[in-house]
C-alpha positions as CSV (number, residue, x, y, z in Angstrom):
1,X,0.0,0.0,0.0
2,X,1.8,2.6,-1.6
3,X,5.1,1.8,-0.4
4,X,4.0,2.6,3.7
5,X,6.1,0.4,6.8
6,X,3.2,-0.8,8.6
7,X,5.2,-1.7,12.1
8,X,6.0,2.0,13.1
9,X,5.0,3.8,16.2
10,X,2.8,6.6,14.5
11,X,1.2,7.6,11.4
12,X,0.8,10.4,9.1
13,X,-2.9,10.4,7.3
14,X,-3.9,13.5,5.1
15,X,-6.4,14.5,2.6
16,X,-4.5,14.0,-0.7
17,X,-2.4,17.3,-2.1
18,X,-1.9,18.1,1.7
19,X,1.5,17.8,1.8
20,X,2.1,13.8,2.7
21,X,4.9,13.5,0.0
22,X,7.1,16.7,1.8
23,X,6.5,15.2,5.1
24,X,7.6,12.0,4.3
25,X,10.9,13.2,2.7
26,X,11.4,15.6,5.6
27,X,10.2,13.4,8.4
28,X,12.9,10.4,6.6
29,X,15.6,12.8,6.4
30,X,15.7,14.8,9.0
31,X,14.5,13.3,11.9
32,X,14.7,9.3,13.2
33,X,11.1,9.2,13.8
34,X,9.4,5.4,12.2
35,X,6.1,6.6,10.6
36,X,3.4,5.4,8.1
37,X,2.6,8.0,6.0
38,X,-0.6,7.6,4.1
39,X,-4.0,9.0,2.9
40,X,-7.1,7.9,4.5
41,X,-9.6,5.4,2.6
42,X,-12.2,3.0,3.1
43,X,-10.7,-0.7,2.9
44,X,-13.1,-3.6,3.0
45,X,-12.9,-6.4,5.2
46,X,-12.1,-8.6,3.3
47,X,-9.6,-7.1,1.7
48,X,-5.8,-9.0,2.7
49,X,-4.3,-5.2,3.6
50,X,-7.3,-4.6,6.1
51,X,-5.6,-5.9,9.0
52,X,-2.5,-3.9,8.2
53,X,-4.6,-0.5,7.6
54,X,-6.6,-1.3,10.5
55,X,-3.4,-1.0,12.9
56,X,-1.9,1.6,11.0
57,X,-5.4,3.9,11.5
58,X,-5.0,2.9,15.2
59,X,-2.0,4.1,16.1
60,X,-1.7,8.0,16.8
61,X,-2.4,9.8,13.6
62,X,-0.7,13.5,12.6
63,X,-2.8,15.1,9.9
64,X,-2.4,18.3,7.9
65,X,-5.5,20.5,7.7
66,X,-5.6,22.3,4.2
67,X,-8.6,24.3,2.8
68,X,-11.0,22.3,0.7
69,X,-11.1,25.0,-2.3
70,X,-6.6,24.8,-2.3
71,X,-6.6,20.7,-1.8
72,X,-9.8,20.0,-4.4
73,X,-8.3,22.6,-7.2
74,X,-5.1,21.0,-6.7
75,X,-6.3,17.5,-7.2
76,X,-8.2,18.4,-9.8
77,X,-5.6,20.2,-11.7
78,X,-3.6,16.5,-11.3
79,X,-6.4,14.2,-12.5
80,X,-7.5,16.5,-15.1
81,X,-11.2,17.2,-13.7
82,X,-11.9,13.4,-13.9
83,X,-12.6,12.4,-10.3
84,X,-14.2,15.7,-9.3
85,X,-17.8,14.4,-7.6
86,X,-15.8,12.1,-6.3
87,X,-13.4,13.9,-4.3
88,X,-15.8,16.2,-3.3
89,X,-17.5,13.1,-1.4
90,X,-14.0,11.8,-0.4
91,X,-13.5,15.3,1.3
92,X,-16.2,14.9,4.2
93,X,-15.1,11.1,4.6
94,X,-11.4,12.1,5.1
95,X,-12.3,15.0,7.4
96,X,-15.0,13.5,9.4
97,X,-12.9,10.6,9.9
98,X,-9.8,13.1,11.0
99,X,-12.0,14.9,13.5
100,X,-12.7,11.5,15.1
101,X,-9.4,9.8,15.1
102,X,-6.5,12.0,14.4
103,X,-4.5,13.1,17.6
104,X,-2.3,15.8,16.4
105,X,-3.3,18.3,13.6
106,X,-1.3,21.1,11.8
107,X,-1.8,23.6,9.4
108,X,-0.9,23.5,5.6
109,X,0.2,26.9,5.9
110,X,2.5,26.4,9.0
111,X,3.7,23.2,6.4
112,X,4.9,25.5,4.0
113,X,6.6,28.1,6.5
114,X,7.4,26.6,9.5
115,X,8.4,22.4,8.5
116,X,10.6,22.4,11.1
117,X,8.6,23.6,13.9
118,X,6.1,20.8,13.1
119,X,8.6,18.2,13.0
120,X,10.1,19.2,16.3
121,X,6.6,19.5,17.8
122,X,6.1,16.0,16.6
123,X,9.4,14.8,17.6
124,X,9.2,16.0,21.3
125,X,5.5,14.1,21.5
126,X,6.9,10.8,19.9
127,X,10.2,10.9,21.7
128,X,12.3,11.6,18.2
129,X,15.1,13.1,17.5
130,X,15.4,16.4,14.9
131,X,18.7,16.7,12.6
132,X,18.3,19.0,10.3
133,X,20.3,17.3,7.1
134,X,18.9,19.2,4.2
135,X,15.5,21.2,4.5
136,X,16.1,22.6,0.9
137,X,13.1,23.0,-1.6
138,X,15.4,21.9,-4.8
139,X,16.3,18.9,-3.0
140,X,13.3,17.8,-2.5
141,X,12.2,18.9,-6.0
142,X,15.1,16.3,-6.7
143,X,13.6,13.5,-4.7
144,X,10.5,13.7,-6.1
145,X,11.6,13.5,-9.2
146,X,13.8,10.7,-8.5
147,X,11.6,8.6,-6.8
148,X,7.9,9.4,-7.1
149,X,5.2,8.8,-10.0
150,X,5.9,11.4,-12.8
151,X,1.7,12.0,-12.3
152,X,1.9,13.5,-8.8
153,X,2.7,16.9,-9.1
154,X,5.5,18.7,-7.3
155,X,3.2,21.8,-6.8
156,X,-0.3,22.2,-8.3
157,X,-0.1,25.7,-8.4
158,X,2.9,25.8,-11.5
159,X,0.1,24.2,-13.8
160,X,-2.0,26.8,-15.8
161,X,-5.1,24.8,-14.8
162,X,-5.1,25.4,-10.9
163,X,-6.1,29.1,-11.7
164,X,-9.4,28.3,-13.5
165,X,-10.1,24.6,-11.1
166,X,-9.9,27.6,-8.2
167,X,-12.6,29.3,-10.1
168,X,-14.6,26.0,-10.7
169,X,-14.5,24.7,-7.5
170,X,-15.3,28.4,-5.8
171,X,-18.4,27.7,-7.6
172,X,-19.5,24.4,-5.9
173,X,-21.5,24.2,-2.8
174,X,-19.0,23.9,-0.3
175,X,-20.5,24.4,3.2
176,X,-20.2,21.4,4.6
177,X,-16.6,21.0,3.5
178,X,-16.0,24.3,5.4
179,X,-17.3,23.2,8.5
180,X,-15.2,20.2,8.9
181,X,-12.3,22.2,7.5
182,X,-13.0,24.8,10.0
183,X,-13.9,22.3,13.0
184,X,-10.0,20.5,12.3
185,X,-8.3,24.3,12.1
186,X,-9.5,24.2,15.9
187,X,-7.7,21.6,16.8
188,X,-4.6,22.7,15.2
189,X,-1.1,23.2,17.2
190,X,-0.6,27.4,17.0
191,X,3.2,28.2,16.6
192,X,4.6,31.7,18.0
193,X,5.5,33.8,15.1
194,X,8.7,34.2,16.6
């Protein structure tokens, strides 16, 4: 299942286009910490990797909270508008089950400006240890590159078509995706802007 260790200590579940793939490369890097890292879905029982997502989902889950109009445009603008309804649905079901299960939650933006505050808040929970080896963009540009399927995209927001998906999706009924959205930015760890 995409690659995941299932016999680590915690895991990290997001909504896809939340950031999994940096934390992964930063959280392996940088810091000793053993994690799954993983989006949430429903697995069926009889499914063989049930047993195996069903401990992962049990063990204390990190998520990244991102706002449903950034994380739907940008997933849109990587599946060229072919799962749209879809993700929509998958939305609530990743958020509802977040607000129900997820122990520690952080902010998308504090991802993007402040990586190493929410790996050394993680780190002092879990007990890890925080070496900074390389927190460099281009590196990770490299990385990704190197290891990770040509269709995932680095950044959404270099693609032409993220402008006018922001448009589309502004357009949808999104209520109910904004109270869950806003329900899990509660629950978020706040950072001094220090």
């Amino acid at each position: 299942m995409n690659g995941c260790e299932w016999d680590n200590e915690i895991s990290v579940v997001t909504y896809p286009r939340s950031g999994k793939t940096w934390l992964t490369w930063y959280i392996n890097k940088n810091t000793d910490l053993k994690a799954n890292f993983t989006h949430y879905f429903e697995v069926d029982k009889a499914d063989p990797q049930y047993d195996l997502y069903q401990k992962v989902i049990s063990l204390p889950v990190i998520t990244i909270v991102r706002d449903p109009v950034e994380s739907l445009s940008s997933l849109d603008t990587m599946e060229k508008e072919v799962r749209t309804q879809e993700r929509l649905d998958s939305y609530l079901e990743h958020y509802n089950f977040f607000l129900n299960n997820a122990k520690m939650f952080f902010l998308f933006e504090d991802l993007k400006n402040n990586t190493n505050k929410i790996i050394d808040h993680i780190c002092k929970e879990f007990s890890g240890n925080l070496n900074i080896v390389s927190d460099s963009f281009k590196d990770y540009q490299y990385w990704h590159l190197a290891t990770q399927n040509p269709r995932k995209l680095i950044s959404s927001k270099n693609s032409p078509e993220y402008i006018k998906n922001i448009e589309k999706i502004k357009g949808l009924d999104l209520s109910e995706h904004y109270r869950l959205y806003n329900l899990a930015k509660e629950k978020c760890v706040v950072f001094n802007n220090d």
